[in-house]
Residue frames relative to the residue before (quaternion, step in Angstrom):
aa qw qx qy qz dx dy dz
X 1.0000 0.0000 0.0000 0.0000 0.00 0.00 0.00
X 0.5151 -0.6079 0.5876 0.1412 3.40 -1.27 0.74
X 0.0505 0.9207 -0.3676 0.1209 3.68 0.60 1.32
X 0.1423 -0.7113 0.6573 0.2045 4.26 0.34 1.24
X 0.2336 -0.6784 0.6895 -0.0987 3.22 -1.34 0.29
X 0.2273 -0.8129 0.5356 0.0253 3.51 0.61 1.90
X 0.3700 0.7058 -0.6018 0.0532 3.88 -1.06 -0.27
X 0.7027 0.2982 -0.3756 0.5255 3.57 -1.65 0.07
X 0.0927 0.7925 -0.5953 0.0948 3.61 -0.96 -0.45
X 0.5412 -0.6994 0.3074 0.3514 3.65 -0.88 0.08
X 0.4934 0.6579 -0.4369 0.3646 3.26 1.40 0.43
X 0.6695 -0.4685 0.4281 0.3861 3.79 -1.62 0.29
X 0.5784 0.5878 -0.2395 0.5124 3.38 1.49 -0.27
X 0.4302 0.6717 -0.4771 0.3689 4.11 1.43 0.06
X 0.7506 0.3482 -0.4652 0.3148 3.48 -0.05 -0.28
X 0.4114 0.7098 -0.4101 0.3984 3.76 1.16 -0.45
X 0.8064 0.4033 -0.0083 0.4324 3.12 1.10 -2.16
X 0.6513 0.3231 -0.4222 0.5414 3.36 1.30 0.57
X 0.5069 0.5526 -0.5028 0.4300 3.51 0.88 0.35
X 0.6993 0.4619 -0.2083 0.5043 3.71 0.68 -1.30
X 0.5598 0.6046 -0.3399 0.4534 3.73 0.97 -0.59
X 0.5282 0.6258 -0.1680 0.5488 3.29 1.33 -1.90
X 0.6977 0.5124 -0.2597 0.4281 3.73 0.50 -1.01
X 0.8021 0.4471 -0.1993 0.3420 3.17 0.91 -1.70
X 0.5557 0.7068 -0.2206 0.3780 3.25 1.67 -0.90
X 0.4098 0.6477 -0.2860 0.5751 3.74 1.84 -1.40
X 0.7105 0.6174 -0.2215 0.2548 3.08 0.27 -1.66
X 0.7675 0.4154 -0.0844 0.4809 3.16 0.33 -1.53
X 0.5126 0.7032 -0.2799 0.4056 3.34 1.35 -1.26
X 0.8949 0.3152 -0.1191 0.2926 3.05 0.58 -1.63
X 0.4480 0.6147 -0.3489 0.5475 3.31 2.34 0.54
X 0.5033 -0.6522 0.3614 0.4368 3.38 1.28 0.43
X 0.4631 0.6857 -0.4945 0.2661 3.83 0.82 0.36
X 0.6057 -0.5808 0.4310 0.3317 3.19 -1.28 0.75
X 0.2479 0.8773 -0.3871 -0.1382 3.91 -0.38 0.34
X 0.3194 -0.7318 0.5771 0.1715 3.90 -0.84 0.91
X 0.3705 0.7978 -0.4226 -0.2182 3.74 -1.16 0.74
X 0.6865 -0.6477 0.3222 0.0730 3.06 -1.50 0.95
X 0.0240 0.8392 -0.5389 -0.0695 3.32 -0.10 0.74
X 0.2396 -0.8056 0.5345 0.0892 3.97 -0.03 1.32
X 0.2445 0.7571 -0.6053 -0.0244 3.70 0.59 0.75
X 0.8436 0.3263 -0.1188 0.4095 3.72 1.43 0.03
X 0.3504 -0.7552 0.2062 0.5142 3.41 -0.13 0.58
X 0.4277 0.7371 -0.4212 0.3104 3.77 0.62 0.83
X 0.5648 0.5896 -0.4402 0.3736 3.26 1.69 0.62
X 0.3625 -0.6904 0.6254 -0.0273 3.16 -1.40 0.72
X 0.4159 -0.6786 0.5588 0.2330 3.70 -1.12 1.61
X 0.5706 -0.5817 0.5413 0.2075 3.46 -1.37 0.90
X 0.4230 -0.7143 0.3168 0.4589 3.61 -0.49 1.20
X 0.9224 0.1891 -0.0700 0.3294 3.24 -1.38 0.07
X 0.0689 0.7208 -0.5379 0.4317 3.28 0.86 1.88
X 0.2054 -0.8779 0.4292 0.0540 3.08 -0.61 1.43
X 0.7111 -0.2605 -0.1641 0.6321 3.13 2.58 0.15
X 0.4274 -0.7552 0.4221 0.2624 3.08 -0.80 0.57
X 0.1990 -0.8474 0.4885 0.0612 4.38 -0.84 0.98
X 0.4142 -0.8064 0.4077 0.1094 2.62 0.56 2.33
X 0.3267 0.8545 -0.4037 0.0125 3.48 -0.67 0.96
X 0.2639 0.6975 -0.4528 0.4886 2.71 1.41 1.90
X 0.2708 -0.7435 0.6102 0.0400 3.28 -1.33 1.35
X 0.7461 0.4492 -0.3063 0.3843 3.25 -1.10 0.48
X 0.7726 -0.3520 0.2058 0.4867 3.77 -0.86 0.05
X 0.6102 0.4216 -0.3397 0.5785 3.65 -0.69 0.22
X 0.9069 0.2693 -0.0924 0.3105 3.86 0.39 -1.33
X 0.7819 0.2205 -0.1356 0.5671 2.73 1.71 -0.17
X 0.6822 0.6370 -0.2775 0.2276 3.06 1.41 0.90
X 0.5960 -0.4514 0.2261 0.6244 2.66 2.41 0.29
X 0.5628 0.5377 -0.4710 0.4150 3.70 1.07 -0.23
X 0.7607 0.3763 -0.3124 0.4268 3.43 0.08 -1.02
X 0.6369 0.5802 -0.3233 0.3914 3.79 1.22 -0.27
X 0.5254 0.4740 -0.3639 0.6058 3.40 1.49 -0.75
X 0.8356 0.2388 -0.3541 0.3454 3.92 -0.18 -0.73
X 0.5207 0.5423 -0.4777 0.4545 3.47 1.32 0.77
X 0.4411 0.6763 -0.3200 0.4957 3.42 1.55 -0.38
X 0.7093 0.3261 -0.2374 0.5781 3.48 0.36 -1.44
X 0.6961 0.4726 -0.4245 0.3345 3.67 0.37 -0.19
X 0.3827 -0.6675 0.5055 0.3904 3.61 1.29 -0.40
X 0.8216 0.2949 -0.4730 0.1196 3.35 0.35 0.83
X 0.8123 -0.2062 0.3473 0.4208 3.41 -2.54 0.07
X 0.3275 0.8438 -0.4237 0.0353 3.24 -0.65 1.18
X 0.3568 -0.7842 0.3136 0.3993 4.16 0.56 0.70
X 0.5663 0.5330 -0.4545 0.4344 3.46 -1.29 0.76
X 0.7175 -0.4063 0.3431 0.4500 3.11 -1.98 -0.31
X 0.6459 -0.4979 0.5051 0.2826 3.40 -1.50 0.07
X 0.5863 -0.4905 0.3891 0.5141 3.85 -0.89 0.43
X 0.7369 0.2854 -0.3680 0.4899 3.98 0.38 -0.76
X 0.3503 0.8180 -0.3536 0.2882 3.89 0.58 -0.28
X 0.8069 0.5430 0.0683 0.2221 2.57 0.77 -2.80
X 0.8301 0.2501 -0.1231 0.4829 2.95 1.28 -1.06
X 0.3925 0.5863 -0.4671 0.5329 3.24 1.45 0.49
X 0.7796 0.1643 -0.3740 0.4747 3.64 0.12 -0.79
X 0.4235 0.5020 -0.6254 0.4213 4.12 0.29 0.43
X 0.7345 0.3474 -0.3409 0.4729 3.90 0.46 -0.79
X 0.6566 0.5434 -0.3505 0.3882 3.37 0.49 -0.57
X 0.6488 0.5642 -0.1767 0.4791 3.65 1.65 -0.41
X 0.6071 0.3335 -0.2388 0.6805 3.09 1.55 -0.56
X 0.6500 0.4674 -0.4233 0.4240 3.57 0.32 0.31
X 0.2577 -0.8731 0.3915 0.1341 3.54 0.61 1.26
X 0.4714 0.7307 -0.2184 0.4429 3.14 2.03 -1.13
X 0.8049 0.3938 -0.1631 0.4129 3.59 0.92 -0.87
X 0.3346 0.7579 -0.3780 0.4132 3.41 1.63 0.01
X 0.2107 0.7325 -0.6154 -0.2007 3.20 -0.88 -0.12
């Protein structure tokens, strides 16, 4: 498979998300998959051609709030995680310690 590999990002939450990305990328690497990765720290990024999905591994606002999921939406692609309406419920629902159980 032809695997983007989201990470870093513009949130306070990029260096986490280029370590674990950094992980995921090894990862995949070593399953003999093809892998591309992105770092969206602006909205001037753009999916490598012919990505067959992209493994959203960015934490924090932007990545987990539905932004980067809606403009993967409008792009039409296969991507892992929550959906764009998903996303930002469970980010709030995580910071709401109150709602844990």
């Amino acid at each position: 498979m032809n695997i983007t590999v989201m990470l870093g990002g513009p949130s306070a939450d990029a260096r986490c998300s280029l370590r674990s990305g950094a992980a995921v990328v090894k990862a995949l690497r070593s399953l003999g998959h093809e892998v591309h990765e992105l770092d969206p720290r602006d909205e001037s990024w753009v999916l490598p051609p012919k990505t067959d999905v992209v493994f959203l591994a960015l934490h924090g606002t932007y990545g987990e709030d539905g932004t980067v999921q809606r403009r993967l939406d409008k792009l039409g692609a296969i991507y892992t995680g929550c959906d764009a309406e998903s996303s930002p419920r469970c980010l709030r629902q995580g910071a709401d310690k109150k709602t844990v159980r």
